[in-house]
N, C-alpha and C positions, 0 to 999 in steps of 0.2 A: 162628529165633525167631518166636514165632508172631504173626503181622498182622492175621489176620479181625477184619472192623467186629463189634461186639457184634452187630447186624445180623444180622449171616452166623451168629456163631453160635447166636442165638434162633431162627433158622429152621432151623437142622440140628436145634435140639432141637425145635421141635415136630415135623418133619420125622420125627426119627430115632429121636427119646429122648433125645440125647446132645448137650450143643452143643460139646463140642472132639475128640470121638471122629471119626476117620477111616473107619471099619467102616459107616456107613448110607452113608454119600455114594461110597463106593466099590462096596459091592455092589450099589448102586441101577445106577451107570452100567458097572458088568460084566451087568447081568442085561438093560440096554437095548443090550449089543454092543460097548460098549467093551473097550479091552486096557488094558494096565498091566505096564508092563517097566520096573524098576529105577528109579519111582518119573515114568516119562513115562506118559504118559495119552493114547490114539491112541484117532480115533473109528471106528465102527464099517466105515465105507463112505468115501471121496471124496466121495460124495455126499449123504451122509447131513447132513439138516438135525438143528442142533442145537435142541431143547426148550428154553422155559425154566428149567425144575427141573435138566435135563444142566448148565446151562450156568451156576445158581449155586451145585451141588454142585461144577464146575470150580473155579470162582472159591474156593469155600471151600478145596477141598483144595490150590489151588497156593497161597493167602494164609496159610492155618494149618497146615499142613503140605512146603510145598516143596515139591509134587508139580510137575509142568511139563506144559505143551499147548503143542502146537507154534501152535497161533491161538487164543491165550489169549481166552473171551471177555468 
């Protein structure tokens, strides 16, 4: 069921276009290196610092959509 604060989703729509679509906040964090297997979301490197924009397109897609990150930020 979906949770995103209205918050989360006014900024995917200015963001995206879209504020409950999953499609901008996913392709943005596949085109910056991230993967996506069976709805888990792995960052790109170990080492890799997370952005802020990576890290409330996370938040959005695990709160409104289920997706999972293993260090949720």
């Amino acid at each position: 069921m979906p949770q995103a604060a209205d918050e989360q989703r006014a900024l995917m729509g200015k963001w995206f276009g879209d504020e409950v679509g999953d499609g901008g906040p996913h392709t943005f964090l596949l085109s910056r290196g991230y993967t996506e297997k069976a709805g888990l979301i792995s960052k790109p490197t170990p080492s890799h610092t997370m952005s802020s924009e990576e890290a409330e397109c996370i938040e959005f897609l695990c709160d409104e959509w289920d997706y999972a990150y293993e260090d949720k930020p």
